[in-house]
C-alpha positions as MATLAB code, in Angstrom:
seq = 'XXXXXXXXXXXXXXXXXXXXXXXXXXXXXXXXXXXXXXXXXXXXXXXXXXXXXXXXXXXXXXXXXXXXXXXXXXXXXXXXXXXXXXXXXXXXXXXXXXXXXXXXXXXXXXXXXXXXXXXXXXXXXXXXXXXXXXXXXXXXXXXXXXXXXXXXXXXXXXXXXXXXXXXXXXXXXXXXXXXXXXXXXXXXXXXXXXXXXXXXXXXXXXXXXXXXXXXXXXXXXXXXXXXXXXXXXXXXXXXXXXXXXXXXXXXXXXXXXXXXXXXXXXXXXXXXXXXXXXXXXXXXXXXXXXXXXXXXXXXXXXXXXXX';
ca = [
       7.628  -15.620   -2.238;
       7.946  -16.635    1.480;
       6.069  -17.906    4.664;
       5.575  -16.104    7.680;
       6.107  -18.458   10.338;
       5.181  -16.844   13.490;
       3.437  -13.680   14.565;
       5.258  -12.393   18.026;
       4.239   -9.711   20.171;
       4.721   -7.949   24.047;
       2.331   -6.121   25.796;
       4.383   -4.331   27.694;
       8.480   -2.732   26.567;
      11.034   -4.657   27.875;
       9.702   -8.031   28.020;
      10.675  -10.443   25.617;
       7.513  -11.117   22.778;
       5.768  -14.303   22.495;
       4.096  -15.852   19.389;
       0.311  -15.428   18.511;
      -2.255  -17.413   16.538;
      -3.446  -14.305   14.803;
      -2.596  -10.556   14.365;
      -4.309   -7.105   13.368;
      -2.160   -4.947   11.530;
      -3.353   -1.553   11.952;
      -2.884    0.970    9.240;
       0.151    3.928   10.147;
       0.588    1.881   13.679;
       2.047   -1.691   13.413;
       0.044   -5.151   15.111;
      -3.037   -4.321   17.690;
      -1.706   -4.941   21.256;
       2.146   -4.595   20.474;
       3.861   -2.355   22.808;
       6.516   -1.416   20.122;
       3.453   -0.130   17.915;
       2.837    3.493   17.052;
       3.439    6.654   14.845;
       6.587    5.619   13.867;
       9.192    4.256   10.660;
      10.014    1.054   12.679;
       6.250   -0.442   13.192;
       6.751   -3.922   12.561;
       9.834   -5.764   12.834;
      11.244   -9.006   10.571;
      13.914  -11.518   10.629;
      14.950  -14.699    8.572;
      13.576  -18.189    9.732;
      17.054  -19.373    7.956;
      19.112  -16.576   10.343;
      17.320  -17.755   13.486;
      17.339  -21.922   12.629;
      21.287  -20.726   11.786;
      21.788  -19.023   15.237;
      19.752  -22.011   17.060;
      22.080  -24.738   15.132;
      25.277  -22.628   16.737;
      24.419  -22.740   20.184;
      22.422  -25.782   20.301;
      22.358  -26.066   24.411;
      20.314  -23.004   24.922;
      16.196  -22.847   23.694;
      15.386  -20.189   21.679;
      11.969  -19.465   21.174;
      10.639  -17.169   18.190;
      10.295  -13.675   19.466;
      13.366  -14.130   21.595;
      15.407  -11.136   19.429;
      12.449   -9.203   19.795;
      11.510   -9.785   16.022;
       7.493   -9.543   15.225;
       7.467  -11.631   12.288;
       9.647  -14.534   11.494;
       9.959  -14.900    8.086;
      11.416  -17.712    5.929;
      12.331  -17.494    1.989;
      14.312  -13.899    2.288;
      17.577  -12.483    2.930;
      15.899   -9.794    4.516;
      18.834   -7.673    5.262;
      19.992   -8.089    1.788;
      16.686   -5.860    0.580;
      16.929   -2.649   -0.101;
      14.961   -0.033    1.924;
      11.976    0.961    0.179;
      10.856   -2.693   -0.569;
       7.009   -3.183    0.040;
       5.974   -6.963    1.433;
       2.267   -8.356    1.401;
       0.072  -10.520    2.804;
      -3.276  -10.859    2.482;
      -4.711   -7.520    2.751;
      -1.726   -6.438    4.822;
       0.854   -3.991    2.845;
       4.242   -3.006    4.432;
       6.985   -0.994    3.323;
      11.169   -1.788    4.683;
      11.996    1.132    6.301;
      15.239    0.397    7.933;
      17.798   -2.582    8.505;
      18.995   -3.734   11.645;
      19.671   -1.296   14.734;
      21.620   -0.532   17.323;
      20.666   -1.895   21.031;
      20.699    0.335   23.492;
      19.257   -2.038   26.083;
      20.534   -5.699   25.500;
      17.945   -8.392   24.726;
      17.714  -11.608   26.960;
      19.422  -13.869   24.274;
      22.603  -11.244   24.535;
      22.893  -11.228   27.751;
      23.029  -14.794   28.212;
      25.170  -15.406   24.642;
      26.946  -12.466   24.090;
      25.186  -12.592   20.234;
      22.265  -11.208   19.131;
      21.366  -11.397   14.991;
      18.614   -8.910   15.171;
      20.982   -5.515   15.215;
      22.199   -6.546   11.815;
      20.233   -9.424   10.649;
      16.304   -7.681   11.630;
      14.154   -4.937    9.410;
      11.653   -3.028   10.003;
       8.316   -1.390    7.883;
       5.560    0.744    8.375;
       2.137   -0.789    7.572;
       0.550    1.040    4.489;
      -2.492   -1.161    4.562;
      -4.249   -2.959    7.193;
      -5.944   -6.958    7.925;
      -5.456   -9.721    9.878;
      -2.588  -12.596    9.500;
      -2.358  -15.882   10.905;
       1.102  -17.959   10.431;
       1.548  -20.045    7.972;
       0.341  -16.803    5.532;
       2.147  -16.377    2.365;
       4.512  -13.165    2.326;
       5.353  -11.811   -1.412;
       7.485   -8.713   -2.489;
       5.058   -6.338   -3.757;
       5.172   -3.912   -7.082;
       5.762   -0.393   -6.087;
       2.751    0.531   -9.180;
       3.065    3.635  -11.319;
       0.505    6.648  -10.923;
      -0.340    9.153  -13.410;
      -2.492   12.060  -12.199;
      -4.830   13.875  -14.628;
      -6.523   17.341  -13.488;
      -9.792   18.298  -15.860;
     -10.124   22.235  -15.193;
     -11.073   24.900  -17.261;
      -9.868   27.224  -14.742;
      -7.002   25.238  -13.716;
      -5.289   25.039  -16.801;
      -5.843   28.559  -16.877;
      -3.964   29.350  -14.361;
      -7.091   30.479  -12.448;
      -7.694   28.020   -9.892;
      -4.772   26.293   -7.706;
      -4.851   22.518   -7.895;
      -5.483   21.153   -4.511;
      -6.852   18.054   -5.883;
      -3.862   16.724   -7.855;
      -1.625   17.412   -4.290;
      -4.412   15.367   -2.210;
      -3.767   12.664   -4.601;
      -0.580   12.334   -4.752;
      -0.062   12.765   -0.492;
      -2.365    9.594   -0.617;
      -1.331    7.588   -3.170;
       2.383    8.177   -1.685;
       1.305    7.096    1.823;
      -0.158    3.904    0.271;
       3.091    2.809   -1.457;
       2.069    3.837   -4.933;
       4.767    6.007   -7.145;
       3.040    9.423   -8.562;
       5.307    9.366  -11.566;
       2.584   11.880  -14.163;
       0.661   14.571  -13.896;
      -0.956   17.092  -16.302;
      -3.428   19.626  -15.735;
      -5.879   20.233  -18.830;
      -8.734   21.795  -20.170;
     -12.006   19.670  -19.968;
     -11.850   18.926  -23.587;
     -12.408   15.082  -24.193;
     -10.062   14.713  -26.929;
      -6.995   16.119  -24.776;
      -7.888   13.912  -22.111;
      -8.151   11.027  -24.375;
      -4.869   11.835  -25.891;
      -3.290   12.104  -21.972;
      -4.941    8.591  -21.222;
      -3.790    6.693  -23.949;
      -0.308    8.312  -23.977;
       0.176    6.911  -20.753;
      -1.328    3.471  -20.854;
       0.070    2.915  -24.106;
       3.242    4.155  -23.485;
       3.572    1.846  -20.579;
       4.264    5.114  -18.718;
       1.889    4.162  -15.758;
      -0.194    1.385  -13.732;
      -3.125    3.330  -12.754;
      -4.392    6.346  -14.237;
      -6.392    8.929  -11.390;
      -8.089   11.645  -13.192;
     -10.034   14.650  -10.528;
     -12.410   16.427  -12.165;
     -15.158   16.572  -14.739;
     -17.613   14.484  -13.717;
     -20.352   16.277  -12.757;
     -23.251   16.814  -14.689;
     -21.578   20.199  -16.432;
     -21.898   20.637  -20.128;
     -17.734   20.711  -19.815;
     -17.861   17.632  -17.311;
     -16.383   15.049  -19.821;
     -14.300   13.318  -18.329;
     -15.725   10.237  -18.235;
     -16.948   10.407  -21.781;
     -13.353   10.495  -22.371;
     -12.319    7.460  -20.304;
     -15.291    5.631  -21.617;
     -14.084    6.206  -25.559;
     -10.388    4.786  -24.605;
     -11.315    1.882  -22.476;
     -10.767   -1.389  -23.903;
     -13.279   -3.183  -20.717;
     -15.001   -1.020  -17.986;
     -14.589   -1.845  -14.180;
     -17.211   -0.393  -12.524;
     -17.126   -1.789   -9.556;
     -15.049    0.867   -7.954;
     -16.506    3.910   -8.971;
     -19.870    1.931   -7.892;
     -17.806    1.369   -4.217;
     -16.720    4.890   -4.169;
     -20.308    6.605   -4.301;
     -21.418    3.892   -1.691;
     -18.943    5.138    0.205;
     -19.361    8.778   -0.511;
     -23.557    8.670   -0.258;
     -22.884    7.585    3.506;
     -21.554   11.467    3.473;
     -23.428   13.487    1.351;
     -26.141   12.287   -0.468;
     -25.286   14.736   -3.750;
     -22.677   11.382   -3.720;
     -25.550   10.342   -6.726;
     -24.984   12.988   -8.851;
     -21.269   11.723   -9.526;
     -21.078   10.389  -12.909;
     -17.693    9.168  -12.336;
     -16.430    5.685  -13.919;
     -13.834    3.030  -13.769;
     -12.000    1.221  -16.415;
      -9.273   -0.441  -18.143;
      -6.969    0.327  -21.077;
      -4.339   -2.942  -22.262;
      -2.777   -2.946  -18.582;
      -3.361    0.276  -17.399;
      -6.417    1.126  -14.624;
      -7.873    4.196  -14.920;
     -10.106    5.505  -12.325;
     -12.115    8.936  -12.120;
     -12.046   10.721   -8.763;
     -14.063   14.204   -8.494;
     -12.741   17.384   -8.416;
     -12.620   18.619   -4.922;
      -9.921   17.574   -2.438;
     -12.169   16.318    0.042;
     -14.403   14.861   -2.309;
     -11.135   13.199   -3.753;
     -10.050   12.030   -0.258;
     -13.587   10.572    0.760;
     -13.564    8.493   -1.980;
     -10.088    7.172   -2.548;
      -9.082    6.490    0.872;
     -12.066    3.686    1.105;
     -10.580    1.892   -2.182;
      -7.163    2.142   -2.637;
      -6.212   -0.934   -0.779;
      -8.419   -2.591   -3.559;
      -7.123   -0.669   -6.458;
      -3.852   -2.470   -5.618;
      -5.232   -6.112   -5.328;
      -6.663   -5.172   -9.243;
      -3.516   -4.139   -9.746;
      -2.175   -7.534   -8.889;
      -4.862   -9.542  -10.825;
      -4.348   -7.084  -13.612;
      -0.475   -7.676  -14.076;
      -0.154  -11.114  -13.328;
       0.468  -10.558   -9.455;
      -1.963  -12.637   -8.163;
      -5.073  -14.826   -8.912;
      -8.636  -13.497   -8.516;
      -9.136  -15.144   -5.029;
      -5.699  -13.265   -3.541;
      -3.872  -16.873   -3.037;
];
């Protein structure tokens, strides 16, 4: 676990960035008003409070203020360059994923030019934000769990080999995006027993974190799905599939006719989504920054109030 001890930004490229009392991190974009922000792998930027107090100790005569290697955050309690790529970080709400260490400079910063040195080039990292909030300093930062996604399609059709399964892609392109691992997926007929059997075999097996099932829970004779989840659940949640119709009646008001549900098996989530891709979009988008804050609570992450 770390601190993040100052928030640095510059308005405009080229000018060296200057600490904050407060930042929005913006979702597939970086910090709100940062000129390095945008649709691109290198969003946010980090380097060691430990690299930079090391640096400052070496050439004592010359201030250094944070933001002078053009970092964004400055981080103490990680070797950040020591971290593989990949890694995700949080705070708060905020979710970021390493996507490169160090750089080369094309353009010397300030402190280079004046010391012929510069740590960030093989010291800094950078990440894409995967989920958005504000930060102040003196906010925690933790290495966050990369969680384990099994996708379950209930079709008829689909297991038939009659209908493609767009749902199961739309899924997985999100879940992906959001820094979860899509490690399952099984497409079956909307018989409960099978999709018992899939549930369990992957909660009890340990095989996944959360457990997204599209389909079957309509109001169908064959819509079982969550007569299925229901049976296997050791506690409901239903919370989220209560959040996701809120959020989905804002759209359609046939939103009420989901039957959908949300529960939990030993340490294993299991949430039903419906069976359309843009129904499946619409209503996991709004909640899956939530899903992994349960997620946390669930497997001993983090406490119930996010501390």
């Amino acid at each position: 676990m770390g601190k993040i001890h100052a928030i640095c930004v510059s308005e405009k490229k080229g000018t060296q960035k200057h600490p904050v009392d407060e930042a929005v991190f913006v979702v597939e974009h970086g910090i709100e008003g940062d000129a390095h922000a945008g649709p691109w792998h290198r969003q946010v930027s980090l380097l060691s409070f430990e690299k930079i107090e090391a640096f400052r100790a070496r050439n004592a005569a010359v201030e250094i203020p944070f933001g002078a290697f053009g970092e964004n955050l400055v981080v103490e309690g990680f070797d950040l360059s020591a971290m593989p790529v990949g890694v995700l970080f949080s705070s708060g709400d905020v979710l970021l994923e390493m996507t490169q260490i160090g750089k080369d400079c094309h353009s010397h910063c300030h402190i280079f030019e004046v010391m012929g040195d510069c740590i960030m080039p093989r010291e800094g990292v950078f990440t894409r934000v995967l989920s958005g909030g504000v930060v102040k300093p003196g906010a925690v930062l933790s290495p966050a769990a990369r969680y384990r996604v099994g996708i379950i399609t209930a079709s008829d059709k689909g297991s038939r080999g009659e209908r493609e399964d767009t749902s199961a892609a739309v899924i997985r392109e999100l879940v992906s995006a959001a820094g979860f691992e899509a490690v399952s997926y099984k497409i079956l007929s909307d018989d409960q027993p099978l999709i018992e059997a899939e549930i369990r075999r992957l909660a009890d097996g340990g095989l996944a974190d959360l457990i997204l099932t599209t389909g079957g829970t309509g109001f169908s004779p064959r819509d079982r799905t969550p007569e299925a989840t229901t049976a296997v659940a050791d506690r409901l949640a239903p919370g989220i599939a209560e959040a996701m119709r809120q959020y989905s009646l804002a759209i359609t008001p046939r939103a009420m006719l989901s039957r959908a549900v949300s529960a939990i098996r030993g340490s294993t989530l299991i949430v039903n989504l419906p069976g359309s891709p843009k129904a499946v979009k619409e209503n996991l988008c709004p909640v899956i920054g939530s899903l992994r804050h349960g997620l946390d609570i669930l497997t001993g992450g983090a406490s119930e109030c996010g501390s």
